[in-house]
N, C-alpha and C positions, 0 to 999 in steps of 0.2 A: 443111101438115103441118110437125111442128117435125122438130130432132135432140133424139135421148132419150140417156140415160145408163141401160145397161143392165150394165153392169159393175163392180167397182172392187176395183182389189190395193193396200192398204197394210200399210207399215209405219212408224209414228209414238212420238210419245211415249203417244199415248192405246191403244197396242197393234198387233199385227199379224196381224190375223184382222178382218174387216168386222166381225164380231158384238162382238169384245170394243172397237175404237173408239166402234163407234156405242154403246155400253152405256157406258162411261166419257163419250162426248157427251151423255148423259140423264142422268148422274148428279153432273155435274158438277166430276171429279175433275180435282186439281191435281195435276199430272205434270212438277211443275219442281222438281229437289232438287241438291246439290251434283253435278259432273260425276265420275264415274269411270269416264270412258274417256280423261284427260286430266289430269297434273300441273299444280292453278291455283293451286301457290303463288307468292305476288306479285300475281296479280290482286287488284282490288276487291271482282269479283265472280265468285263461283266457283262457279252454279248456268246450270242450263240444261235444256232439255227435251229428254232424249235416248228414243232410241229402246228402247221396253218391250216384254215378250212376258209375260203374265201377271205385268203389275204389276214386275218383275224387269227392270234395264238390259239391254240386250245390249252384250254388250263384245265386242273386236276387237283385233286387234296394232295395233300405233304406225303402220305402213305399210300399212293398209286405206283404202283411199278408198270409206270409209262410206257417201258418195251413191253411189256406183258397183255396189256390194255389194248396199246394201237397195233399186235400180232395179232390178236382175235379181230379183232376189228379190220385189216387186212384181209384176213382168212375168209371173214365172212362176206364181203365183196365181193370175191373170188368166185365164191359159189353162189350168190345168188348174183350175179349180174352178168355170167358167163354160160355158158351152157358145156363148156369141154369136159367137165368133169361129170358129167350125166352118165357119160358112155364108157364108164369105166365101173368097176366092183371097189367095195375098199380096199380090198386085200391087193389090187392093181398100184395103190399111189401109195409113194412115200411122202415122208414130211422129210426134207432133209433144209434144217435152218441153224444160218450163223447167227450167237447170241453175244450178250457182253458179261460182265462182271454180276453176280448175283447184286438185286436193289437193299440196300438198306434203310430202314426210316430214319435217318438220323437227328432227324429233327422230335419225333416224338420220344426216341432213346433219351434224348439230352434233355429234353423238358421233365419227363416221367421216370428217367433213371429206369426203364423196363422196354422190352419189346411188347408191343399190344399187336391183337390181331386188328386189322382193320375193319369198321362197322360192318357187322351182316355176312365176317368172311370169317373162313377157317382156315385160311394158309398165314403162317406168323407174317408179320410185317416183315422181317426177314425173309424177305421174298426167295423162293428155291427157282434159276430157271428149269431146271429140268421138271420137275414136279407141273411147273406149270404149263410147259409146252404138251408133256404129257396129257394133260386135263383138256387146253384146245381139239389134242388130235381126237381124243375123245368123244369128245362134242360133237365135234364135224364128222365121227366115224370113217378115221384116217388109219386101215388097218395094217399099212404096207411098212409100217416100221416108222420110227423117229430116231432120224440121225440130228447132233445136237452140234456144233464146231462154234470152237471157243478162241481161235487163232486171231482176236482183235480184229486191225484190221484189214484182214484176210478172208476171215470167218465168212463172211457171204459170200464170196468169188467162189472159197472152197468148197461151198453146201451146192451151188450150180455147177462149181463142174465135177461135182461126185453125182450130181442129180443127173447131170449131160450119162455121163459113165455108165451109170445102172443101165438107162432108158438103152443108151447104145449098144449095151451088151448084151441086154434082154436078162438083166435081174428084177428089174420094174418096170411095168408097160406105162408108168408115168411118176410125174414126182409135183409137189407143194414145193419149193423152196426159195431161197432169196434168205434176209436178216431184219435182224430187229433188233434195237439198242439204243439206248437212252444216255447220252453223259450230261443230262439234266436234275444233278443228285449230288448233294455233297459228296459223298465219299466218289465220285469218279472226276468234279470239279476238282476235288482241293487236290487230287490225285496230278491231274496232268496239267494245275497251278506248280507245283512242287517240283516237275521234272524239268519246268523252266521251256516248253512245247510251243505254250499259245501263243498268240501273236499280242506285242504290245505296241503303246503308241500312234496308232492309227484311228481314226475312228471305225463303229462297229460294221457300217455295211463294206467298205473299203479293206477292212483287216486283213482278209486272208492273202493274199497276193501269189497265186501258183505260178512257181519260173521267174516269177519278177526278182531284179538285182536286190529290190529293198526289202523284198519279204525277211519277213523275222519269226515266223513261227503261224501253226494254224489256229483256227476258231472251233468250238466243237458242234457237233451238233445231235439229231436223234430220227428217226424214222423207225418204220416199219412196209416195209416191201413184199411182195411174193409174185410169184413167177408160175404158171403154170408150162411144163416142161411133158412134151409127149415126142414119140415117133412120127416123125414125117406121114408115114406110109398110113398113121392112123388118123390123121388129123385135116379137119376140112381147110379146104385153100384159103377159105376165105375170113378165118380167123388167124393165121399166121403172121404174128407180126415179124418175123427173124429166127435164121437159122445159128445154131452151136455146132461149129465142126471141127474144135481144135481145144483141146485143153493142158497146160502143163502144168505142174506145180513143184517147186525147191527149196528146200531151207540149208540158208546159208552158217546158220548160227554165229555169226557176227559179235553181234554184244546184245543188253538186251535191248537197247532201244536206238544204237543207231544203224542205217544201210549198212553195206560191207562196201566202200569206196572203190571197189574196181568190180563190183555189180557184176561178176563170174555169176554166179548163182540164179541172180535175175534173169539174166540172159540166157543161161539152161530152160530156163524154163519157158519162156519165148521159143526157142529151139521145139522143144518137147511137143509146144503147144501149135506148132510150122506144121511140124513132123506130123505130129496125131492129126489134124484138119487135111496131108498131101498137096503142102502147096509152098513156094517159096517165098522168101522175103520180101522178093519185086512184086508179090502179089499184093500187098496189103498195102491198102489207099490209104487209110491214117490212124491213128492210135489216139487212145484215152486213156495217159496216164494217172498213177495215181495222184500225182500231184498235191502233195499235204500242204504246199506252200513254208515247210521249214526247212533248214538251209541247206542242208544234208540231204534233201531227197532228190531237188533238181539236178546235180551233177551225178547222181547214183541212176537215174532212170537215162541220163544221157549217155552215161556209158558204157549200158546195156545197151542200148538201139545201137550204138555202133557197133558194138563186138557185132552185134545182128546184120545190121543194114548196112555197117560200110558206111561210105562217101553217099548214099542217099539218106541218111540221116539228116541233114542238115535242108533238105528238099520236103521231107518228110511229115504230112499237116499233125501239128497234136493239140490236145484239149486235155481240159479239167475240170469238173465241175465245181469243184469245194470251194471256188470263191462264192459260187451262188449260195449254198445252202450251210456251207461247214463241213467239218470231217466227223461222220457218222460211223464211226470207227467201225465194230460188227456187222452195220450195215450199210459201208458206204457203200459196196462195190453192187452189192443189190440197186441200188439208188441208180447208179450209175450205169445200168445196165438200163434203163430208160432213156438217158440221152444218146446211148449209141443206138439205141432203138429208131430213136428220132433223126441220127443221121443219116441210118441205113435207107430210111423212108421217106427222109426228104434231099437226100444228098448232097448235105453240108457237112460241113467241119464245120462245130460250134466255136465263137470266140469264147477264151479263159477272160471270164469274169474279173477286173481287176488286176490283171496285162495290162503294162503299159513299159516295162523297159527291158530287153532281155540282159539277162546276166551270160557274161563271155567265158562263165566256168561250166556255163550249160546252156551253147548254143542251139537253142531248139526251132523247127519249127511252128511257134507259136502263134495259133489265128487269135487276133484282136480286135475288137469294136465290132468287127459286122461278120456272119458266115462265109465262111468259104463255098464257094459252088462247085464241086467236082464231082464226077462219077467214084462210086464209091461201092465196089463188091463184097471187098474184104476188111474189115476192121478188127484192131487189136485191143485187148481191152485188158491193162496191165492193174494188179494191186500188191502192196508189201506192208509189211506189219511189223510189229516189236518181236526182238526173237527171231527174224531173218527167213521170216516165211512168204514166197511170192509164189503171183498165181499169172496165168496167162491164159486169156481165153480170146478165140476167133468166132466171129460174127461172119454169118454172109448174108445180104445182100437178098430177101426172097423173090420173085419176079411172078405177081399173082399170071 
C-alpha cells in the first residue's frame, strides 16, 4: 500500500483556492509581472511571481513575513475545508515543512536605524522561522513533531518525502507538509541580484525560459503550499488525489551554487527513488523537471535522465512549471507537486511555459504550446538546489 495525498492548502502565484491554481495550471497562465509589494528601483530585474487571489497581487506592510503569514493561511485551509485530518489525534500528524532564509525588515532597519516589532506583535521584525512555525503548529494543535528543512531549493521535496517515509514506515500515521518561502524581501532580492541567477533582458511575463537555447537566468518567486499525506489503507478513496511510492535523495557537493555537470549524484537519486517505489525506468510516462531555466541546469538534468533512461530520454515527455509562476526556491517543489497532480488526473504532459527553441546541449523532450495527451501511471518529479542536494520523487497514477 502507498501514502496518498488527500489534501492540499495553497496560496501562490497561480492563486489561493485549490480550484483557481489547478485552473491557471491547465490554462497555462503566466503569473510573473513587475513586483508591487517591493521598491525594485535599481535592480535589473524588477518582476517576480508573487502571490495572487483572483488574478489580483496580495500586498502586505513592509514588516510581514510573507512566508510566515500565507503558511498559516495555508494551514488553515487545510483544516477547515478538508475533513482528513478529523480522523486522526494530534500526536498522529507531523508538520514536516521546507522554509527559506529567516525575513528581515530591511526597510524599517534602514529608515529607523533599529529593529521594531511589528504593530500588535511580539516576535522582532527579525522574524525567526523556526519560532514561528512552531507557534502555527501550536495553533492548529500539530503534536506529532515539527521537522523544519532549510535545503533552498530542495527544502520542500525533502519535507514530502521525509513525510512519505515516516507515514511508510509507521513512525507517523500522517503528516502537514509541503514549503513556504518568500524571495519578496530585500535581503533575498539583492541576494540572488548579486549572484548574477535572474533572468535579464526579456520582458517580465516571458523571462523565465526552462530548456529554451535563450534562457539566461530565473525569475523568483513566493508561495505557500501543504500537502496533507496519510496511508493508503487509512484514507477514503474518494479524496485521493495521488499516490508517493518512490523517493530518493543525494548530495553531491559540487560548489555552492552550481549543478555538478555530469549530474552522477542526480541521477543516484532517481535510481534510489526507481528502487524505493519497485519499478523501472520504462515505467515512468514523463518527468517534471526542476527546470530554473539558468543555463547550467538544462544540461545537468539531461544528463541525469540519460545515465537513467538511456536512448529513451530523448522520447521521453518533460515539463516545468517556473515559467508560469517563478522559482519559489523552499517552496517550489511543493508548488510543483500540483501540476503533476494535474497530470496524473488529467493525463497530460503540461507545455513549459515560455518553450519555444530547444537547446542541443540539452536535447529534451520538451512539451510546448498545448498538452500532451498520453496515458500516464507513473511520474517523476525531480528538484536540486545550492549546495548539490537533489530529490526524486514517484507519483502514481490513483484509479478511484
Amino acid at each position: 500500500m502507498s501514502v496518498v495525498i488527500t489534501g492540499i492548502g495553497v496560496k501562490s502565484p497561480l492563486g489561493c483556492t485549490v480550484r483557481e491554481a489547478m485552473e491557471n495550471i491547465g490554462k497555462g497562465t503566466r503569473c510573473v509581472a513587475d513586483i508591487e509589494n517591493l521598491d525594485t528601483k535599481g535592480f535589473s530585474q524588477t518582476a517576480a511571481g508573487e502571490i495572487r487571489s483572483n488574478g489580483k497581487v496580495v500586498k502586505t506592510e513592509p514588516w510581514t513575513d510573507r512566508k510566515a503569514k500565507f503558511l498559516e493561511e495555508a494551514i488553515s485551509d487545510l483544516f477547515t475545508e478538508s475533513t482528513q485530518t478529523s480522523g486522526y489525534t494530534p500526536e498522529d500528524i507531523a508538520l514536516n515543512i521546507g522554509s527559506g532564509v529567516d525575513y528581515v525588515d530591511v526597510e524599517t532597519l534602514y529608515k529607523k536605524r533599529q529593529f521594531e516589532n511589528p504593530p500588535g506583535e511580539e516576535v522582532p521584525a527579525h522574524y525567526k522561522s523556526v519560532e514561528l512555525i512552531n507557534q502555527i503548529a501550536a495553533k492548529y494543535n500539530i503534536k506529532g513533531g515539527v521537522n523544519i528543512f532549510t535545503a533552498a531549493c530542495a527544502a520542500s521535496s525533502q519535507a514530502i518525502g521525509t513525510s512519505y517515509r515516516m507515514i511508510k514506515k509507521g513512525y507517523r500515521r500522517a503528516a502537514i507538509t509541503g514549503g513556504s518561502d518568500s524571495m519578496i524581501n530585500y535581503v533575498n532580492y539583492i541576494g540572488f541580484q548579486h549572484l548574477g541567477a535572474m533572468a535579464s533582458g526579456f520582458e517580465a511575463p516571458y523571462a523565465c525560459k526552462p530548456f529554451d537555447k535563450n534562457r539566461n537566468g530565473t525569475i523568483l518567486g513566493e508561495g505557500a503550499i501543504v500537502l496533507f499525506l496519510e496511508h493508503e489503507s487509512k484514507a477514503a478513496k474518494k479524496d485521493i488525489l495521488a499516490q508517493i511510492v518512490g523517493y530518493g535523495t543525494t548530495m553531491d557537493a559540487y560548489a555552492v551554487t552550481d549543478p555538478d555537470p555530469e549530474a552522477t549524484s542526480l541521477a543516484n537519486a532517481i535510481e534510489k527513488a526507481l528502487e524505493d517505489a519497485g519499478i523501472t525506468p520504462d515505467m515512468i510516462d514523463c518527468v517534471h523537471l526542476h527546470g530554473t531555466a539558468t543555463p547550467k541546469n538544462a544540461p545537468s538534468e539531461y544528463k541525469a535522465l540519460k545515465q537513467v533512461f538511456g536512448s529513451k530520454t530523448e522520447s521521453l515527455p518533460v515539463y516545468s512549471l517556473k515559467g508560469q509562476t517563478g522559482h519559489l526556491i523552499g517552496s517550489c517543489g511543493a508548488l510543483e507537486m500540483l501540476s503533476a497532480i494535474y497530470s496524473l488526473q488529467h493525463q497530460v504532459v503540461l507545455p513549459t511555459v515560455n518553450f519555444q527553441e530547444q537547446d542541443p546541449e540539452a536535447p529534451l523532450y520538451v512539451i510546448k504550446d498545448k498538452p500532451l495527451e498520453i496515458k500516464i501511471d507513473y511520474l517523476l518529479k525531480l528538484n536540486s538546489s545550492f549546495g548539490g542536494e537533489n530529490t526524486a520523487l514517484v507519483l502514481k497514477r490513483f484509479v478511484k
